[in-house]
C-alpha positions as CSV (number, residue, x, y, z in Angstrom):
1,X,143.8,-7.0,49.8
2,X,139.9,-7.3,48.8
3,X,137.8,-7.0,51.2
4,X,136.3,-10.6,52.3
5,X,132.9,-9.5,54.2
6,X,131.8,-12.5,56.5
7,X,134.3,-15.5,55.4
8,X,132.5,-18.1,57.0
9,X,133.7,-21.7,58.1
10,X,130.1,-22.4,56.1
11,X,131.7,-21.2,53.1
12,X,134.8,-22.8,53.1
13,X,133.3,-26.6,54.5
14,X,130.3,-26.3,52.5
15,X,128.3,-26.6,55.6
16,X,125.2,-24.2,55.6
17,X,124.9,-22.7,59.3
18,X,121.3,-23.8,61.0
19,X,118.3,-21.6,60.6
20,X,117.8,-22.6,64.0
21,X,120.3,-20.3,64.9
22,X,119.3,-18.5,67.7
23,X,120.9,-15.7,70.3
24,X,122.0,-16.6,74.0
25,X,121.4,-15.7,77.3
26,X,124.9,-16.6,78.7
27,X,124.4,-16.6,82.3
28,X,122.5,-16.0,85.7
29,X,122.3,-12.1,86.2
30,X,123.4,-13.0,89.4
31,X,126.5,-13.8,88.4
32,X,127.6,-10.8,86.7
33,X,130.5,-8.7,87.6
34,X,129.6,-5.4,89.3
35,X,127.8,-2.7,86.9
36,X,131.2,-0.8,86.9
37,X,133.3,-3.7,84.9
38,X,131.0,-4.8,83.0
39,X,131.1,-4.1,79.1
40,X,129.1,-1.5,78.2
41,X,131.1,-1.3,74.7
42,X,132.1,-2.9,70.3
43,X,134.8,-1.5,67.9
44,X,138.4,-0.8,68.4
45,X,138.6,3.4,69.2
46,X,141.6,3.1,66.5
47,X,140.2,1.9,64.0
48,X,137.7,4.5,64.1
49,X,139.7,7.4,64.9
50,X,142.7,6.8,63.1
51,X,141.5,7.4,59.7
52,X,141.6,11.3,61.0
53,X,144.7,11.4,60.9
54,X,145.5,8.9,57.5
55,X,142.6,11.3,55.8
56,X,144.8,14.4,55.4
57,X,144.5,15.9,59.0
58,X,147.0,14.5,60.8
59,X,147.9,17.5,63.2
60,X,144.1,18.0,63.6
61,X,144.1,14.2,64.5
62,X,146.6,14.1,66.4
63,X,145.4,16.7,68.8
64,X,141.5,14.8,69.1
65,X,143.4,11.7,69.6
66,X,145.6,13.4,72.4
67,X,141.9,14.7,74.5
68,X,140.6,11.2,74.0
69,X,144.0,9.4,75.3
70,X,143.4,11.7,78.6
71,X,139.8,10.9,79.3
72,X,139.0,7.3,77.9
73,X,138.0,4.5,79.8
74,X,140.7,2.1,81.1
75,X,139.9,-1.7,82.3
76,X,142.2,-3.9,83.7
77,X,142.0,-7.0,81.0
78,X,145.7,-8.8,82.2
79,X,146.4,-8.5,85.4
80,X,144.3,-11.4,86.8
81,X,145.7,-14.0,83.4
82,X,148.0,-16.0,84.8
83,X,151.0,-15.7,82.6
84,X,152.0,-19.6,82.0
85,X,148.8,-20.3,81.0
86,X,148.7,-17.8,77.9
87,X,150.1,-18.5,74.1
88,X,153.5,-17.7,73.1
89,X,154.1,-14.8,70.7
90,X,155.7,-16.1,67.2
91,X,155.4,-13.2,64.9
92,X,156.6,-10.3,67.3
93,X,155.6,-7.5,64.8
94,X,151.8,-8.5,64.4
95,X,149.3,-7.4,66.8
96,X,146.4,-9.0,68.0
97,X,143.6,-7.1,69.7
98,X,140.3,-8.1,71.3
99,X,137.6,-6.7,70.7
100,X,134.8,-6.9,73.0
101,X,130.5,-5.0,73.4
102,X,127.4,-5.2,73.7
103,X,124.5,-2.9,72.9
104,X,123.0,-1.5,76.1
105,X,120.3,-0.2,74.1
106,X,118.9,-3.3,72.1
107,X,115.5,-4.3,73.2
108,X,115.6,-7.7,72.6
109,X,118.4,-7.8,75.5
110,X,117.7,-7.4,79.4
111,X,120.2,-5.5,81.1
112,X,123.7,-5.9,81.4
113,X,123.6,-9.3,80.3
114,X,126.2,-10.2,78.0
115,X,129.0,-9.5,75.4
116,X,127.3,-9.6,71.9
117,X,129.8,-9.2,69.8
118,X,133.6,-11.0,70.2
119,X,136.5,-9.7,67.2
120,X,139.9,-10.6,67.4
121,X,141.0,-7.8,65.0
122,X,144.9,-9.2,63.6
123,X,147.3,-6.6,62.6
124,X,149.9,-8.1,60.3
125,X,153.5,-6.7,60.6
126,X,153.8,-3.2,59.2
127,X,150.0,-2.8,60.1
128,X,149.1,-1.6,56.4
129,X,146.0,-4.4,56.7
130,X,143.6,-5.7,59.3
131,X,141.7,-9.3,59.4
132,X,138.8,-8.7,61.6
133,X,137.6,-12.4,63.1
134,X,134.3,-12.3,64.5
135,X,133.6,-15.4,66.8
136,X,129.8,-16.2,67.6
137,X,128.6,-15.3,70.7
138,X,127.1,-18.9,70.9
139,X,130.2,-21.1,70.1
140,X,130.6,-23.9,72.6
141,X,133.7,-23.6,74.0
142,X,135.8,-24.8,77.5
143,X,135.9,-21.9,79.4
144,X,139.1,-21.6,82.2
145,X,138.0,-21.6,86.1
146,X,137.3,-17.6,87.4
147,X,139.3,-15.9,89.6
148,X,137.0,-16.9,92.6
149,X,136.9,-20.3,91.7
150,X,132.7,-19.7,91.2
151,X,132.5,-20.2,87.7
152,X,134.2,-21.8,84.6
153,X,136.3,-24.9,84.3
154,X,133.5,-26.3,81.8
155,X,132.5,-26.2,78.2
156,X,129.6,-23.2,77.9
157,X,128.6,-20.4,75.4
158,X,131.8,-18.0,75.0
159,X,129.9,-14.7,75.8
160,X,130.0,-16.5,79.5
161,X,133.3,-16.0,79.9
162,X,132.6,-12.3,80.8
163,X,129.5,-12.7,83.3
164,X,131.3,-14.9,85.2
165,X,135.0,-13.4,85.1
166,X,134.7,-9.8,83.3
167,X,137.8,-9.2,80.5
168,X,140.2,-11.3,82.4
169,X,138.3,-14.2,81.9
170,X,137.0,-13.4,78.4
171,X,141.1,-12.7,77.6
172,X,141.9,-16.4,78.6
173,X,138.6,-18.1,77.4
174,X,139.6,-16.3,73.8
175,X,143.5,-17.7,74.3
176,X,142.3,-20.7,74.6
177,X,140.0,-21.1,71.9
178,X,142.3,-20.1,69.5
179,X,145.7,-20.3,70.4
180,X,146.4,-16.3,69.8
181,X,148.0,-14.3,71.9
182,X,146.0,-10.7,72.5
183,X,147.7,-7.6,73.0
184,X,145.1,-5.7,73.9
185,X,141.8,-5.4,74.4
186,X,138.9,-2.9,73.8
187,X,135.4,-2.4,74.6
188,X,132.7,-0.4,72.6
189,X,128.9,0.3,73.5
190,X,127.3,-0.3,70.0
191,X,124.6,1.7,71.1
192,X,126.9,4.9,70.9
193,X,127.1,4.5,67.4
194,X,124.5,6.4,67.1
195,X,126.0,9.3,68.3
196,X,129.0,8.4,66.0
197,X,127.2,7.9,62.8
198,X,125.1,11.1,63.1
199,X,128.1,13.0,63.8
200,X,129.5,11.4,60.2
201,X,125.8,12.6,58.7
202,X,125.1,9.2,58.4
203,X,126.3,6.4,56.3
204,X,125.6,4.3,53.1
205,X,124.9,0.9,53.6
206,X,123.9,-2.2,50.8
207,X,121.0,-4.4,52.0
208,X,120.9,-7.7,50.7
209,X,117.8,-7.7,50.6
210,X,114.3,-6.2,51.5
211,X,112.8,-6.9,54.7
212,X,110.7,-5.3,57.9
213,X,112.8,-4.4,61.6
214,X,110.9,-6.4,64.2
215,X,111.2,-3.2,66.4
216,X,109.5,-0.4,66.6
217,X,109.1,2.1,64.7
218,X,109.5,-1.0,62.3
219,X,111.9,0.3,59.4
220,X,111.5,-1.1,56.0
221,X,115.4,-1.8,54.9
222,X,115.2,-1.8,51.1
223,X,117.2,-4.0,49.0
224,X,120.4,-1.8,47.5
225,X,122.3,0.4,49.0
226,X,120.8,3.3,51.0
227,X,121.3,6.3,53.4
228,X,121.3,5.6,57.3
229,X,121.1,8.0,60.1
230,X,122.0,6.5,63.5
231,X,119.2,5.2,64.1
232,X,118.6,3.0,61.6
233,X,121.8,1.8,61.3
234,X,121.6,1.0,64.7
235,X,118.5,-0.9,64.4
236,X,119.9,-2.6,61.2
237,X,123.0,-4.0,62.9
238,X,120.1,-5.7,65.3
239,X,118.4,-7.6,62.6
240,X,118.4,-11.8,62.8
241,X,115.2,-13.1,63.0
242,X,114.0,-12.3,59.4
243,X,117.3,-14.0,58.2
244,X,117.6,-18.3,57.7
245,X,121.1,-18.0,59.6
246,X,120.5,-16.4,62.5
247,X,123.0,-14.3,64.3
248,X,125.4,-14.6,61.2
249,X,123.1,-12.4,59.6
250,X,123.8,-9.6,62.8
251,X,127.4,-10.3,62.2
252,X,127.6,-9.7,58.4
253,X,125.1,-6.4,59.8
254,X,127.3,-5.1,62.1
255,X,130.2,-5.9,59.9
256,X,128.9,-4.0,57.0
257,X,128.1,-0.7,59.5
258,X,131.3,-0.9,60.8
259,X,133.0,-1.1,57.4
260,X,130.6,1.7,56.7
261,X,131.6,4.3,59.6
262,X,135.3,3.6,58.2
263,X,134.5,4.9,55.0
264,X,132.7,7.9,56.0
265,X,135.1,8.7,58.1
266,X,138.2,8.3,56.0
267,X,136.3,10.4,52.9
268,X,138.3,13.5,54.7
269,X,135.1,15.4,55.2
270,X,134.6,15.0,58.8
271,X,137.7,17.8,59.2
272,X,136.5,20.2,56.9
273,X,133.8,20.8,59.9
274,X,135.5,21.4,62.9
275,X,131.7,21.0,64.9
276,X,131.4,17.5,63.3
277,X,134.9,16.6,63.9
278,X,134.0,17.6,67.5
279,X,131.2,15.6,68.0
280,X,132.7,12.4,66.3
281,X,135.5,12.7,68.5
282,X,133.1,12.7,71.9
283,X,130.7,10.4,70.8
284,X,133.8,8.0,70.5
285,X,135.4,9.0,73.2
286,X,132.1,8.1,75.3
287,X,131.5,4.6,74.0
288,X,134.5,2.8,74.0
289,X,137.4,1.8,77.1
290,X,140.7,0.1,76.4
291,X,143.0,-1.7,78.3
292,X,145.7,0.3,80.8
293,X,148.8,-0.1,78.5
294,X,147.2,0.6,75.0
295,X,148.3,3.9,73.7
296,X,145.7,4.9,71.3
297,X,148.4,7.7,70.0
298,X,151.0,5.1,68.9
299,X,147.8,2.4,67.7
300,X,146.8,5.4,65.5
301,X,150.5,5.7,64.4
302,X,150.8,2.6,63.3
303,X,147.8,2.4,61.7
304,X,147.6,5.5,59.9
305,X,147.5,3.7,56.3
306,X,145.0,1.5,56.7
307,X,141.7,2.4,55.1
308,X,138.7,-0.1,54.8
309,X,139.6,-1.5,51.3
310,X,142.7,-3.4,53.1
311,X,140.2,-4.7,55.7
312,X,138.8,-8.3,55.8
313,X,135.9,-9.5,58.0
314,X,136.4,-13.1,58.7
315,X,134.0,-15.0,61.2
316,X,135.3,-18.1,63.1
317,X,135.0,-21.6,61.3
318,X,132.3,-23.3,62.8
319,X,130.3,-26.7,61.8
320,X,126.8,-24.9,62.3
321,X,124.5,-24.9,65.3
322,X,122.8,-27.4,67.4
323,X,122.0,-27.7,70.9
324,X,123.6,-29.1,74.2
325,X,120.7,-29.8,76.5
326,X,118.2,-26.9,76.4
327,X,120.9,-24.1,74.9
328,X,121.0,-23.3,71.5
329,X,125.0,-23.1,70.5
330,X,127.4,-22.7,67.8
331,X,129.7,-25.7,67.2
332,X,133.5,-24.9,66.1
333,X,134.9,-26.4,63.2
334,X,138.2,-27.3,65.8
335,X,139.8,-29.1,62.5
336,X,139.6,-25.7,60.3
337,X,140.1,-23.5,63.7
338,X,143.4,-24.8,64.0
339,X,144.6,-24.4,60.6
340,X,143.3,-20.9,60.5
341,X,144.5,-19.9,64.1
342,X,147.9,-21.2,63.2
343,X,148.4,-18.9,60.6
344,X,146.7,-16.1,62.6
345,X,150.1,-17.1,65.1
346,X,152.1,-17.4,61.7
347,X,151.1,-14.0,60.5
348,X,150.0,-15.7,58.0
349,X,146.7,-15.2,57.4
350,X,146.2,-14.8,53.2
351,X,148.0,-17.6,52.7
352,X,145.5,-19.7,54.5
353,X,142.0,-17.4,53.1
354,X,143.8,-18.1,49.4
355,X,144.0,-21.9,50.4
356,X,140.3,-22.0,50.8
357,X,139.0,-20.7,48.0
358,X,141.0,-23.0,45.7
């Protein structure tokens, strides 16, 4: 399947998102869970360390994958979701995993203040392809009463959801909105990408155009595609503010740096170099956590064929942006939503991306 990088509601409604698009601060710092549960991480380890073992190293893989499966993170994401409350499972051999981060290290951000990035990464039966549904970070939605009966029970941003109740919360605020069961969930620091991308020696990236970072040391992106150390693709995936839409433009960023690293690493290169194999495998290792019953051995199993041409980066139908009282939001398209998170149930998702471009 071609790749589809940032299939927006805009596109298929003909509704151009709002320059006014703007980022969030979802909630009192006060209200945060403690330091310890709170997500540090953005990509799904899998998807990232998988292709080691579909690249022509799959003993080699299997091995890194093995250390990483001993010492990664593990967060309790279902224990605390009541189980009447959540979506039935229709197709029983797609998988549905949520994807949750932040980046620790971007300077526009105060500390440990939200989830920045929200993917519900669908695996179709057979698990030869991926549809990789971004969700703004801003899109209004009711959000389920927490645990401690504090917080929730109200329409607010989505990235709330995890201030106020950690990945429990965010599990059943994402349920909700879209009617999709998740199987699992993982959590990725996009500031570690650094580490990962450098260990690749960097990655190629096309910028759609040219334009100045508004942080230091103030990077001039060319238009075209180009070579990124860490750094920079770091400090590209940050960029909104030049851009008339906003944080789509950071989604279609991080999207293309993602798609990026998935290339690199499934070139087969990385395990010609046993050092740079190392320090790929550790920088992953450090920035990601998954949920207790997510084997990353079996994931990376599964997965084994999938390679980034048969991926397709989707982001959430929405109507645009506007504002409820002082808050800039994102509004869902709930019409469009429903359509396309019924075939997300269905596994059924081409049928319904063919359907819109007719």
């Amino acid at each position: 399947m071609p790749i589809r990088e940032n299939v927006t509601a805009a596109d298929r409604a003909g509704v151009a998102p709002d320059p006014q698009a703007g980022s969030a601060q979802p909630a009192n710092p006060d209200d945060r869970p403690p330091r310890r549960r709170r997500a540090r991480k953005i990509v799904l380890i899998s998807l990232l360390v998988l292709v080691l073992i579909g690249a022509g190293g799959a003993t080699a893989g299997a091995l890194y994958l093995r250390s990483v499966e001993k010492n990664v993170d593990r967060v309790e994401a279902f224990t605390d979701v009541p189980e009447q409350s959540r979506p039935q499972v229709v197709a029983r051999e797609a998988e549905n995993i949520l994807i949750l981060g932040s980046d620790s290290r971007d300077p526009e951000e105060t500390a440990g203040s939200r989830t920045d990035t929200i993917i519900v990464a669908h695996l179709p039966a057979g698990h030869k392809s991926a549809q990789l549904i971004s969700i703004p970070r801003d899109t209004w939605v009711p959000i389920p009463k927490s645990k401690d009966g504090r917080h929730g029970g109200r329409e607010a941003k989505i990235n709330a959801a995890y201030a106020w109740g950690g990945v429990p919360l965010m599990v059943q605020t994402v349920e909700k909105f879209t009617g999709v069961r998740i199987d699992h969930v993982a959590l990725v620091d996009f500031g570690g990408f650094k580490d990962i991308i450098d260990a690749l020696g960097g990655i190629d990236v096309n910028s759609e155009k040219t334009f100045t970072s508004i942080h230091p040391p103030y990077r001039t992106f060319k238009q075209g595609m180009q070579r990124m150390d860490g750094e920079a693709a770091l400090d590209y995936s940050r960029q909104r503010k030049q851009f008339p839409d906003g944080d789509f433009a950071r989604i279609r960023h991080q999207q293309q740096v993602i798609k990026a690293i998935l290339d690199k690493a499934a070139s087969g290169g990385i395990l010609a170099s046993p050092t740079r194999l190392n320090d790929f495998v550790t920088a992953t290792s450090k920035s990601v956590s998954v949920d207790q019953e997510m084997s990353l051995l079996s994931t990376a199993s599964d997965l084994r064929g999938l390679r980034s041409g048969n991926l397709t980066f989707i982001t959430s139908p929405t109507k645009g942006t506007g504002r409820v009282g002082t808050e800039s939001v994102v509004f869902a398209d709930t019409e469009r939503a429903r359509t396309f998170y019924d075939a997300v149930r269905r596994d059924d998702v081409p049928t319904v991306l063919e359907g819109a471009t007719k």
